[in-house]
Structure formats: structure tokens, C-alpha cells
N, C-alpha and C positions, 0 to 999 in steps of 0.2 A: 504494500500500500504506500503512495507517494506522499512525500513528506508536506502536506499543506500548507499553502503560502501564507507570512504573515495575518494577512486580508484579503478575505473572499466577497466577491458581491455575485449574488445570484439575481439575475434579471428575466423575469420574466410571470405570465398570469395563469400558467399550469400549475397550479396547486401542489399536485401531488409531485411533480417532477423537480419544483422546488424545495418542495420539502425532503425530496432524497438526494438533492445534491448539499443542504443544508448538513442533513446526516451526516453521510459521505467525509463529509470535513471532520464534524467530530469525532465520526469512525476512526479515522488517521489520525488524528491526536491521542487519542485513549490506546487506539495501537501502539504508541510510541510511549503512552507514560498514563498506563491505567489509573493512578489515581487522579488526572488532570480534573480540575472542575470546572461545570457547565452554568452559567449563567445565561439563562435564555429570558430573554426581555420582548417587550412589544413598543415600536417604534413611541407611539404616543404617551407614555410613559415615561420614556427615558428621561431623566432631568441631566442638566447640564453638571458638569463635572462625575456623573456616573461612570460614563465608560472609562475615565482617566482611572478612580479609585480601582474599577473593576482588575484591570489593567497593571496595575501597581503589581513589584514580584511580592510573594508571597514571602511568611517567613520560614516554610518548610518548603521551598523551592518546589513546588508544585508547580506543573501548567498549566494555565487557563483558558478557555475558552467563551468568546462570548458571541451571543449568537443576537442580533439584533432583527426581529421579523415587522412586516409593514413599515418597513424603513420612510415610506415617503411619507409617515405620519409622524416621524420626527419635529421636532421645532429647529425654526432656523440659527436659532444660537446651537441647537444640537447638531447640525448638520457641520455648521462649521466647525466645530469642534471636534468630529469626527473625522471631516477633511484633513485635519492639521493633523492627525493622530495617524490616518492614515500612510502620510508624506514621513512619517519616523516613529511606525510601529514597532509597540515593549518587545523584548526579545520572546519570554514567558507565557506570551498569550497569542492565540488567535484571536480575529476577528470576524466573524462573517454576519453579511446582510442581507438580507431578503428584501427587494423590491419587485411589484410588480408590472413595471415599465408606465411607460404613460410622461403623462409633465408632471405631474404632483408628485416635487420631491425630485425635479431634474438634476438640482444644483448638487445634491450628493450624489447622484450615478455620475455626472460627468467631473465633478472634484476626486471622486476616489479613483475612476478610471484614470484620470491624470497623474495621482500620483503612485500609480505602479500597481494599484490591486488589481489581483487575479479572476478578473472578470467570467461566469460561467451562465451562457444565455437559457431559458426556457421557455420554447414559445409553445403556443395553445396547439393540440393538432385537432387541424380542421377538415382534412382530406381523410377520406375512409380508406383510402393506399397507407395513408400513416399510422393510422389506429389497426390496421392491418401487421403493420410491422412493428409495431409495440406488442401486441399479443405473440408474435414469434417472436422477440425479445424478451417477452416474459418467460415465456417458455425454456429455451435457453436458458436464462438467468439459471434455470431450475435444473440442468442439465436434461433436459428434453427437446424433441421437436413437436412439431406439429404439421399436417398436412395443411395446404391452401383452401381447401374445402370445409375441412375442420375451424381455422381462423375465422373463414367468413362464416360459418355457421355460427362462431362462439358470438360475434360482433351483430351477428342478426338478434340474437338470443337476450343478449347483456345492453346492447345498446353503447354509447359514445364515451361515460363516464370514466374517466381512466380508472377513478379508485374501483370501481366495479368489476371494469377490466383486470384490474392487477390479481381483485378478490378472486374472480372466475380461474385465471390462471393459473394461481397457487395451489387454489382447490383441486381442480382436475391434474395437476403435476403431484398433488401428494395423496391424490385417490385412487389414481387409475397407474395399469401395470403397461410394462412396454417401451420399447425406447421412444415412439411416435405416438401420438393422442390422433385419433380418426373421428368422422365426422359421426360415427354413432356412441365414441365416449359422451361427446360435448349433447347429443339428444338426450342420453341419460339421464345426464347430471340436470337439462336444463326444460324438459321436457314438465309444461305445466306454467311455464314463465307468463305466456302467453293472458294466462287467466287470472295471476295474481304475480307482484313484485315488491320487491322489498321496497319498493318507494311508497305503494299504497298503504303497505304497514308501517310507515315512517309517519306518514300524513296522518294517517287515523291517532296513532299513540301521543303525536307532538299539541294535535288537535284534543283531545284528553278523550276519545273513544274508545275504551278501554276494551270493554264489550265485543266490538268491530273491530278492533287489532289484534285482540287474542283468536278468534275465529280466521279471521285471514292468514294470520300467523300457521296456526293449525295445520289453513287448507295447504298455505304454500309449500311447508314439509311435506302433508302428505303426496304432494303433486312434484315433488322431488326439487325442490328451489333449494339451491346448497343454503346452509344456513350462515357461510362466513358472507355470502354477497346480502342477506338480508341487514347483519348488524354493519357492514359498508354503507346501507343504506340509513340506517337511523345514524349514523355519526354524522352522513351528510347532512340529515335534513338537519339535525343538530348547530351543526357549524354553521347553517345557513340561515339559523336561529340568530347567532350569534354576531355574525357577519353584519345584517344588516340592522338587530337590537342596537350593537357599539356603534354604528356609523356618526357621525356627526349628522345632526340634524336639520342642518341648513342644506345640506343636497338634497337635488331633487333629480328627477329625469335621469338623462344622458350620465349626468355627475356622479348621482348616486349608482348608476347601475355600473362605469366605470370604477368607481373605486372598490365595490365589492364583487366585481366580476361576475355578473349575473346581469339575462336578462331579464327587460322593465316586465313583463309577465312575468315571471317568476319570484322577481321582489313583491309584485302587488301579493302574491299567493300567500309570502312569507309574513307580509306587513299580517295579513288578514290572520296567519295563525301565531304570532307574537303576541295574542291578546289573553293575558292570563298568563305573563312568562315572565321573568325576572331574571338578571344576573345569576344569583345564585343557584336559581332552579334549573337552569341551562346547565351551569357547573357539574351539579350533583349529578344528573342525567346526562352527560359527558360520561364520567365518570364513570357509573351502570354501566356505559355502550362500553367501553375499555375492556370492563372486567368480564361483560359478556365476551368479546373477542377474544382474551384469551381461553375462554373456556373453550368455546366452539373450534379454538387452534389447537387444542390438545391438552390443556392445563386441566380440564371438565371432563366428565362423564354422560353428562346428558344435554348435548348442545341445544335443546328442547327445552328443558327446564331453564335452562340461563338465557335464552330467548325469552322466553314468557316471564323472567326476573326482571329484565333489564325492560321491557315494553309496561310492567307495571309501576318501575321505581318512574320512568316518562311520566308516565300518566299521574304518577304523585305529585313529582317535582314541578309539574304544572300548576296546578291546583295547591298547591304549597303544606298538602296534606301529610 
């Protein structure tokens, strides 16, 4: 694993692809010096003279890392500050930032690029040739292939979502036998999607339908919906919770749906079930989606039972019961 550069900027509004080149960096520090520590912040947050303290060496000579996300929610005394930090970064720490392209918050992509940080692009894939070769990358990833027929059938099945796509792939790489995955693994696993999706059970649970997400839940299994792409789907609706609950309030339109990367029909959907939802209840219900994932990754016994755990703590964490 390569030795990461003082300062990483990740640019780009792929979620998921940013958030594993964010990894990626940590991964290669922690390789180098396991007990390095992680300071992971959110750009709007940060206050000025932060990143300098964070940065400071340690007195047990520890490395650190610090991982700045929504960087173009930074404040512009923070941005400069960061610029200048950038130009004669601590020896002891990384730094990496998470942007996701745009003008809001140009003056730190193009001040850090200048002064020598290790730039790594992620752009959105919008071509179904590309989301094509991302599921044979996944695949891969896993030491597997997969057939052309099989791909598109998975991408017909799962639709555009990477985190869904990632979900799908893992799944059928750690379920199925054979060097190649064919176009009747991916009908197995996926066979029944058509009628119910872990997005319907996301909407119902976030909506506090308890009743109607446990019975969809149910059907989905019984109709073979792998259950790691259902809890992919309650993180999403989750984070899209979140997303546009923290926006600042003064966006509207185009603005708002640029800075939370979604579209304007899909914000209004989100505005409409944000009602009855709270910071904290978001938090907590985050958290459920976590612990079901690992169960249904192998940590669990009954990926069933911690589905129906995590879809009821939603429905509390709503309703603040």
C-alpha cells in the first residue's frame, strides 16, 4: 500500500467512490502505524485554528490523521487556513478533504491544488457502459468475474445506485460458488425485486409505517431480495434524511439540490418525510442501520430478525418513542 501524501483532496459528487478513496488514505496510514489517530470532522464545523491543534505532533509520537468531509462548507477564514497548512504540511499527520466539486468552496480546491496536494477526482457515472464496468470491478475486487449478460442483468435488477450496486456484488461474490457468477446466479438472488425493494421498505419505516415495512420486509425475503441490499437501502434513505434536515436553509431550487446532490423531486419527497424527525433520531436510526449490517454481513445469525430490529428502532427514532 502507497505511502499517502501529506494532503489528499478528493473531488468529486459520487458518494460512495469518495468515501472509499477517503478510506483508502486512512487504510495506508494505519498500515504504516496502527495506532495512528482518526479525526474525522464535517467541513461546517470546523473552527478556525482546529486543524492546526489537530495537526500539532503528538507526545507519544503517534500519526494522525485528519479527514475533513463537505469541505466547501468550510468558513473562509477556515479555508485559508487550511490553504496555508496545506503549502507546509506537519510531518505526523495526514490530511485529507472531501469536496464535492461545484463553486461553493472553489477557493480551497484550487489553493490546495496549488500548493502541491495530491488531488484524486470522482465523478458521478452516468453512462450505463460505466455502471457496467463498476459491477465487473466489483466483482474483481472480490477475486471473481462475471459474465456480460450476468452485469447487465444484475444493473437491470438493482438499478443505478452504486451503494446498491456495491451491496449486490458483495453479496452474490460471497454466496455463490465458481470462478464466474452467470446470468441465472444474479435471477436467484434477485428474483422478486420487481414486486418489492428495499427502497419501498426504507420509505415506509422513515415515514413511521411500521405495520407496512414489516410486511414488505417479510415479502421481500420471502421473494429472495438479498437482505445486505435492503439495509443499503434504509442507510440511504437515512442519509438523505440527513442531507437535506442539515442543509442551510436559505437554499432553495437548483442550490439546494446542488449542494446535497439530489434531484429537486427527490428533495421535495425527502422534505415531505423529514416531518417528525430530529437530529438525534436520525443519529440513533443511523446507528440501528450499522448494527443491522453487520449482522446480515456475518457478525448475526438471523439476518431477518436484525432487519425487523433495525426497521423498528426507525420507526421509534421517528416518533421519539
Amino acid at each position: 500500500m502507497a505511502t499517502p501524501a501529506p494532503v489528499t483532496l478528493v473531488v468529486g459528487d459520487e458518494e460512495l467512490l469518495a468515501d472509499r478513496a477517503v478510506s483508502s488514505v486512512v487504510a495506508a496510514v494505519r498500515a504504516d502505524d496502527p495506532g495512528a489517530e482518526v479525526h474525522d470532522l464535517v467541513g461546517g464545523k470546523v473552527e478556525t485554528g482546529e486543524l492546526i491543534g489537530l495537526a500539532s505532533p503528538s507526545l507519544f509520537g503517534e500519526r494522525s490523521v485528519i479527514v475533513i468531509r463537505s469541505a466547501q462548507d468550510l468558513t473562509k477564514d477556515v479555508i485559508a487556513e487550511v490553504v496555508k497548512y496545506a503549502a507546509h504540511p506537519a510531518e505526523d499527520a495526514v490530511l485529507v478533504l472531501a469536496h464535492p466539486g461545484g463553486v461553493k468552496g472553489k477557493a480551497l480546491v484550487d489553493g490546495v491544488k496549488k500548493a502541491g496536494a495530491d488531488v484524486v477526482t470522482v465523478s458521478k457515472l452516468t453512462k450505463p457502459a460505466e455502471r457496467l464496468d463498476f459491477i465487473k470491478g466489483e466483482i474483481k475486487r472480490a477475486g471473481r468475474s462475471i459474465s456480460p449478460a450476468a452485469a447487465q442483468a444484475l444493473l437491470d435488477a438493482v438499478g443505478s445506485d452504486l451503494r446498491e450496486l456495491a451491496a449486490a456484488c458483495s453479496q452474490l461474490a460471497f454466496d455463490t460458488e465458481g470462478k464466474s457468477i452467470d446470468e441465472a446466479a444474479v435471477a436467484r438472488y434477485h428474483r422478486g425485486r420487481a414486486e418489492v425493494s428495499g427502497f419501498t421498505i426504507a420509505d415506509l419505516a422513515i415515514e413511521g409505517r411500521l405495520g407496512e415495512a414489516l410486511e414488505q420486509l417479510r415479502w421481500a425475503l420471502a421473494t429472495g431480495v438479498a437482505p445486505v441490499l435492503i439495509v443499503s437501502a434504509l442507510a440511504g434513505g437515512l442519509r438523505s434524511l440527513a442531507k437535506v434536515g442539515g442543509a442551510p436553509r436559505n437554499l432553495r431550487g437548483g442550490q439546494l439540490a446542488s449542494h446535497v446532490g439530489m434531484p429537486p423531486w427527490k428533495i421535495d419527497r425527502v422534505k415531505r418525510q423529514l416531518s417528525g424527525w430530529g437530529q438525534d433520531g436520525i443519529s440513533r436510526a443511523m446507528q440501528a442501520v450499522a448494527v443491522a449490517d453487520e449482522q446480515v454481513k456475518g457478525a448475526g445469525t438471523d439476518p431477518a430478525y436484525a432487519l425487523e430490529r433495525a426497521v423498528q428502532i426507525i420507526v421509534a427514532s421517528r416518533t421519539g418513542r
